[in-house]
Legacy VTK file of the C-alpha trace (Angstrom):
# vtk DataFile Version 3.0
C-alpha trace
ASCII
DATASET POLYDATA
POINTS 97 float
-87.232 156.605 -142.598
-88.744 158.847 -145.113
-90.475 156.535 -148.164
-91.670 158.800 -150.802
-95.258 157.077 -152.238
-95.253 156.470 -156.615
-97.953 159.594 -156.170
-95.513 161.690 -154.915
-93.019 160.683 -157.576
-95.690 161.579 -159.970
-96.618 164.534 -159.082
-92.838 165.442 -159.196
-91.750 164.260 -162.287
-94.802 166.238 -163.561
-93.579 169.232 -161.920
-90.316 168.902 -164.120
-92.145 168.031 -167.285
-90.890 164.345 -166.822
-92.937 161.106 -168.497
-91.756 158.016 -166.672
-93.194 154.939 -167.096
-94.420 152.903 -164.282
-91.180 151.057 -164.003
-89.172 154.222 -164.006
-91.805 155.433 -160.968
-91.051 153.027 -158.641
-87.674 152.781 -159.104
-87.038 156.701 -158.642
-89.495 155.965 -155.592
-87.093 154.016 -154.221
-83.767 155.851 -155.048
-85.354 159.257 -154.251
-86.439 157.655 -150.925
-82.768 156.403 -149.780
-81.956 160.008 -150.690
-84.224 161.344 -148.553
-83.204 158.964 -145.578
-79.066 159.911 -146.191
-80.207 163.763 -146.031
-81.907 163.113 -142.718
-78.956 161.219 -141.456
-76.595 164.097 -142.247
-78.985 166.202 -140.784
-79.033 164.976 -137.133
-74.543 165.064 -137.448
-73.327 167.867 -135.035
-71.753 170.365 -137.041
-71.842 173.297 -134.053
-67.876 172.829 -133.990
-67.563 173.444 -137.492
-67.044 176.576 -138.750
-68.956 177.887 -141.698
-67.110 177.731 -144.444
-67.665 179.067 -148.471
-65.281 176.260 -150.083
-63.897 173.501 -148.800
-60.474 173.377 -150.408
-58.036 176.550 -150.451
-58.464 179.133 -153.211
-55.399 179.655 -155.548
-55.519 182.587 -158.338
-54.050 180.659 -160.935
-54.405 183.631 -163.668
-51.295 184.677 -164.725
-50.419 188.591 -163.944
-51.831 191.310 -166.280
-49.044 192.680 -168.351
-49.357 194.946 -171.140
-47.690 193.745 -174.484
-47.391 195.172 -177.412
-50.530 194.656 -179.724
-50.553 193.336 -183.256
-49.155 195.121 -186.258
-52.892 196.143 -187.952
-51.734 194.355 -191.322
-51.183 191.103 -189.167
-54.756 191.196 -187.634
-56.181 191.499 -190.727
-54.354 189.411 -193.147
-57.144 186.711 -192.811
-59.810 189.236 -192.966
-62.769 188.118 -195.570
-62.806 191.984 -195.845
-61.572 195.537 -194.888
-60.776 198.880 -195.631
-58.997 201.769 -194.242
-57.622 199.287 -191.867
-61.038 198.055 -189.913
-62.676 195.016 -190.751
-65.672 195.601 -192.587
-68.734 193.212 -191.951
-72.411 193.427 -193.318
-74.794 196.055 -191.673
-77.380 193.917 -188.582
-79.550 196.861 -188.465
-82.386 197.173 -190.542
-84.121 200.768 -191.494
LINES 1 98
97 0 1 2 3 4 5 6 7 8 9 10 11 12 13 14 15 16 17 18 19 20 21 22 23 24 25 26 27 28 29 30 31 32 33 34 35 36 37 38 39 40 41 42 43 44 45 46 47 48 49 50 51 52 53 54 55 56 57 58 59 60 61 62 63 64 65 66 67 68 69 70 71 72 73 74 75 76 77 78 79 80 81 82 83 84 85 86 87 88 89 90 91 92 93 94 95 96
């Protein structure tokens, strides 16, 4: 049984930039302990039959196929257009001199 001490917790939760108060310390004490002990118990399972695996459920594509279509008329993309002209949208210059 692994039982992780409040120091510990402290130093951790400074490690992440956490304030917790003294309350919040022993309680994650506790949880992050029983965390600890349920890693260790998977730990000593015999997984030597199992084979490694990336997922553990089946991979579907579910992307429908690529097929070209026809594009929009240019007078339908930019009938909501704030602005344009020769048939681009214009938009304000980002680039400074």
């Amino acid at each position: 049984m692994m039982h992780l001490t409040i120091d510990e917790v402290r130093h951790v939760a400074e490690l992440a930039r956490l304030r917790l108060s003294e309350a919040e310390l022993t309680l994650y004490a506790e949880q992050l302990s029983a965390i600890l002990d349920y890693a260790e118990t998977l730990q000593q399972v015999d997984t030597s039959h199992v084979p490694p695996t990336p997922y553990v459920l089946p991979l579907h594509n579910v992307m429908a196929e690529d097929t070209p279509v026809p594009s929009l008329p240019n007078a339908v993309a930019l009938a909501n257009a704030p602005d344009q002209a020769d048939g681009f949208f214009r938009v304000r210059a980002v680039f400074e001199d």
